[in-house]
C-alpha positions in Angstrom: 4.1 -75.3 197.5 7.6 -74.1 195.9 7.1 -71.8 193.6 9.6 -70.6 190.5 11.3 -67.0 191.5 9.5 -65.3 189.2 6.1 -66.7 190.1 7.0 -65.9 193.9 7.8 -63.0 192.8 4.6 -62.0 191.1 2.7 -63.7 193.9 4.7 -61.6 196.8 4.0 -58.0 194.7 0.2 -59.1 193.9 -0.2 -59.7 198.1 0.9 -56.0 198.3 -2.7 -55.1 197.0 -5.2 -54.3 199.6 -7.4 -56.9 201.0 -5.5 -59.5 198.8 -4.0 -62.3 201.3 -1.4 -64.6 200.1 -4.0 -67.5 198.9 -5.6 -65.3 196.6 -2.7 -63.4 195.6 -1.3 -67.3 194.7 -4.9 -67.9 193.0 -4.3 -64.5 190.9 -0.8 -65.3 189.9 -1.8 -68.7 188.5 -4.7 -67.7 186.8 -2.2 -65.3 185.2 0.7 -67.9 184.4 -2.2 -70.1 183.3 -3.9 -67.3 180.9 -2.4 -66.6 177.3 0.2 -64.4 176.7 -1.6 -61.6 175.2 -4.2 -61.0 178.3 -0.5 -61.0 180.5 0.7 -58.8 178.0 -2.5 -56.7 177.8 -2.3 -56.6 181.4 0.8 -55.7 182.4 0.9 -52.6 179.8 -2.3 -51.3 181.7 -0.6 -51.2 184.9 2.2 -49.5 183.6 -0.2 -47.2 181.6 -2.2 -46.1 184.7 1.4 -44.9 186.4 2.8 -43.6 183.5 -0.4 -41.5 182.0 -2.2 -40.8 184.9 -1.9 -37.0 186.5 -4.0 -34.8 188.7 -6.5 -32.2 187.4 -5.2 -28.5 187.5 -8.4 -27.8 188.9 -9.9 -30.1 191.2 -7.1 -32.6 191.9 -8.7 -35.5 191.0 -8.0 -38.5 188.4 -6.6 -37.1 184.5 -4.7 -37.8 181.8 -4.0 -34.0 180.8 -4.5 -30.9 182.6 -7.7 -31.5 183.5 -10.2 -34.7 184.7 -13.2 -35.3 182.2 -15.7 -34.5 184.9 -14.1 -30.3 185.1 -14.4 -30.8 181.4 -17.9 -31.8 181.1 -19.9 -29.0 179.7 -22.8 -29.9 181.8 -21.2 -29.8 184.8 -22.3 -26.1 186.7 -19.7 -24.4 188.7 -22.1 -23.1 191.4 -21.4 -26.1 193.7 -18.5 -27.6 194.6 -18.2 -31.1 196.5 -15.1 -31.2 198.8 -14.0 -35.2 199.6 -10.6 -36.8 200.6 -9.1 -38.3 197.9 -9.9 -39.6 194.4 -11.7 -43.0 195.0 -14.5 -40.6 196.9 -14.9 -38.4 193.6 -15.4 -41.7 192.1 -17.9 -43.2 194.9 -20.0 -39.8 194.2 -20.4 -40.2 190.7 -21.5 -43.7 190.8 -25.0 -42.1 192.3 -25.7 -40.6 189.2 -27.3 -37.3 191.5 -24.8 -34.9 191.4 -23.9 -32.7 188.6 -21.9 -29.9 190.2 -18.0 -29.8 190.2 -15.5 -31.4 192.7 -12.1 -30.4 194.5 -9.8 -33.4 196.0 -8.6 -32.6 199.4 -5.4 -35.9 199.4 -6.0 -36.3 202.7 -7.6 -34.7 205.9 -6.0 -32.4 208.8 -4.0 -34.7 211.4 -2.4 -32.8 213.4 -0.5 -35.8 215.0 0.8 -37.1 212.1 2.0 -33.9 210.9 -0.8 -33.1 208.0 -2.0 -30.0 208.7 -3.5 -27.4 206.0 -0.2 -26.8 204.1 -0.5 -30.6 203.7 -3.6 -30.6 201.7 -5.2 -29.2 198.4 -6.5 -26.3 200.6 -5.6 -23.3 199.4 -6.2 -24.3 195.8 -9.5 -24.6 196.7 -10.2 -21.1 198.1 -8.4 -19.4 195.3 -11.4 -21.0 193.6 -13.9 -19.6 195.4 -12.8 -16.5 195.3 -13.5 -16.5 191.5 -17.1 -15.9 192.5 -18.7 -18.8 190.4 -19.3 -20.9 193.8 -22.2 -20.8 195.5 -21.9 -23.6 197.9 -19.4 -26.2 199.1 -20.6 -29.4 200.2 -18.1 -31.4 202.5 -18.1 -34.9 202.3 -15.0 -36.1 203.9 -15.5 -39.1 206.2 -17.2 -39.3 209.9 -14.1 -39.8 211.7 -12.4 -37.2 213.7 -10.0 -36.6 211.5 -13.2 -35.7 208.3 -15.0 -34.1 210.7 -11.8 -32.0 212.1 -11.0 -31.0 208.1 -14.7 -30.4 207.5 -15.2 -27.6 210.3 -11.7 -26.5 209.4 -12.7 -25.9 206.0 -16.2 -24.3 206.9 -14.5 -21.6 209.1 -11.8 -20.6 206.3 -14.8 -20.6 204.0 -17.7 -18.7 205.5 -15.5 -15.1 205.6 -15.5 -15.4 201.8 -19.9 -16.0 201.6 -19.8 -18.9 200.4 -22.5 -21.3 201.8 -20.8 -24.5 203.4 -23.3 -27.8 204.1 -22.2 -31.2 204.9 -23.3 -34.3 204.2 -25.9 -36.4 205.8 -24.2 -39.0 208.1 -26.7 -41.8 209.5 -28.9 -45.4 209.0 -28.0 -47.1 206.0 -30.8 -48.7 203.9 -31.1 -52.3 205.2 -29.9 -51.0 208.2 -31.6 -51.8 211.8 -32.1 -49.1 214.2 -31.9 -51.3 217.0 -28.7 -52.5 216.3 -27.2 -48.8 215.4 -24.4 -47.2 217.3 -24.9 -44.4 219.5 -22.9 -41.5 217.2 -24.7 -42.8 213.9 -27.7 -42.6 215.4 -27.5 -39.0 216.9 -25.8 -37.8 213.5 -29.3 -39.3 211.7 -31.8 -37.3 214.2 -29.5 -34.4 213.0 -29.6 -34.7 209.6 -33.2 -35.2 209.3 -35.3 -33.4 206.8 -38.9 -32.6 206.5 -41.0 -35.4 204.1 
């Protein structure tokens, strides 16, 4: 199909998203040729919005428009626990579960030595400077199972524990729905660990 330069254009950039191939990113780019010009209009100002207004919180790193994210200003939100995950999108997964109701701290990334990230890299040090207010009773880590989460998470447990804070992790193992005859090896060992008494 020959397309005009600007709708190639528009299709090429919308293929840059992730898990968009170049079928849906030509689907996409039709439906927005194809839409009036107010919902193009509408749209285009919110992606420009999003880069232009959107900052990190002074405090924990993640998602703001200001100096600080509306969860750190959330009144109901205790200072006594602090959840520790990679990057923004996992503050976001967290809160979606409606459970927790302590405050958060956004690593941007997890120790990898081989591609030169090491603690200097990361939102580290920002995060004991916080705990050594006092307020913080425990850290929970809940960076990925991979080597690289797991590396960051007994990283951060060993700069931690001098300062008495309590440092858990958590619980890797069976999804619901899942099969346990059909689980790996390494999910299956990390779920006998992480049990707890019913």
């Amino acid at each position: 199909m020959n397309l005009t330069p600007s709708l190639a254009r528009l299709v090429e950039e919308l293929g840059k998203l992730p898990g968009i191939g170049e079928k849906t990113a030509t689907r996409l780019a039709m439906f927005i040729l194809n839409s009036d010009r107010e919902y193009a209009e509408a749209l285009a100002e919110s992606v420009w919005a999003v880069k232009a207004e959107t900052t990190l919180c002074q405090e924990c790193f993640g998602l703001a428009e200001g100096e600080h994210c509306p969860t750190c200003l959330d009144p109901k939100r205790h200072d006594e626990e602090i959840c520790v995950v990679e990057e923004p999108a996992d503050m976001l997964a967290v809160e979606k579960v409606h459970e927790y109701r302590g405050k958060y701290h956004v690593l941007h990334g997890v120790l990898a030595p081989l591609d030169g990230i090491g603690p200097d890299e990361l939102k580290i040090a920002p995060l004991l400077e916080r705990l050594r207010k006092g307020q913080t009773q425990e850290v929970i880590v809940a960076t990925n199972p991979t080597t690289e989460g797991e590396a960051t998470a007994l990283y951060l447990a060993k700069v931690i524990e001098p300062l008495g804070v309590r440092v858990s992790r958590i619980a890797h193992g069976i999804p619901m729905g899942g099969d346990v005859e059909y689980t790996d090896v390494v999910t299956l060992g990390r779920a006998l660990e992480g049990r707890r008494e019913m």
